[in-house]
C-alpha positions as CSV (number, residue, x, y, z in Angstrom):
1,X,39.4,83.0,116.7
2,X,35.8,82.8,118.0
3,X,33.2,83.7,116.1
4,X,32.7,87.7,116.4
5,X,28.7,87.5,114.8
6,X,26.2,88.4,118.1
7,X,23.0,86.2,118.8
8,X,20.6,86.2,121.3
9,X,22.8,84.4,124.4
10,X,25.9,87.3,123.3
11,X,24.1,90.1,122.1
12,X,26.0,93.3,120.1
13,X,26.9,95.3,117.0
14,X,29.7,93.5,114.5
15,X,30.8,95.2,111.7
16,X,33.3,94.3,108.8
17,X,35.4,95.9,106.5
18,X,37.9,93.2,104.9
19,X,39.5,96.1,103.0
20,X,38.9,99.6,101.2
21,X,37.4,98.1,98.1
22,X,35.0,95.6,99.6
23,X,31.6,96.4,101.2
24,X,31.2,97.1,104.8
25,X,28.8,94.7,106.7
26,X,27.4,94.0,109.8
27,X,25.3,92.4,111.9
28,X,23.4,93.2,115.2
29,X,21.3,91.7,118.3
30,X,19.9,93.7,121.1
31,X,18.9,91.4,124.4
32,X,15.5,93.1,123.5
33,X,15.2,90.9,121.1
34,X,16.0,93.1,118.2
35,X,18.1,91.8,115.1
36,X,19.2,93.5,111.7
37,X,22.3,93.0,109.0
38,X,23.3,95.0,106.6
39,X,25.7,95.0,103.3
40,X,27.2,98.2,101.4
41,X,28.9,101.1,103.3
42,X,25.5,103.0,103.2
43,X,23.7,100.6,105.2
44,X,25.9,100.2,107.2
45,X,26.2,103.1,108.4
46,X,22.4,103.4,108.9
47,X,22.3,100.4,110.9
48,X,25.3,101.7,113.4
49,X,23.3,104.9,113.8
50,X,20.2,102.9,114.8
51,X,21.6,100.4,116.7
52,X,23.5,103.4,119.1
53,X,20.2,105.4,118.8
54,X,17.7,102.6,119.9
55,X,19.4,99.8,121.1
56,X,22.6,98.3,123.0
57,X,23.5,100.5,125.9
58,X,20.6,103.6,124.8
59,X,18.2,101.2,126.4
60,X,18.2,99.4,129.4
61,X,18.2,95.6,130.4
């Protein structure tokens, strides 16, 4: 399986939940050069918010 994380040349949101007991994370590029991770359900969901708020497709190219 290729690797899911975004970087600069494949930008985007990726977010992780191996299962109900274990902490969310997630990580996140924005071709505007924005980056961000986060660990803990909280924070995750914080970052998601952002990223949909400021960045990805609320922004353009």
């Amino acid at each position: 399986m290729k690797n899911l994380a975004p970087t600069s040349d494949a930008p985007g949101l990726h977010v992780s939940k191996p299962s109900p007991s274990e902490p969310a994370t997630a990580s996140a590029v924005c071709h505007c050069g924005a980056s961000a991770t986060a660990k803990g359900d909280i924070q995750v969901g914080a970052l998601v918010a952002g990223w949909t708020a400021n960045h990805g497709t609320a922004h353009g190219k």
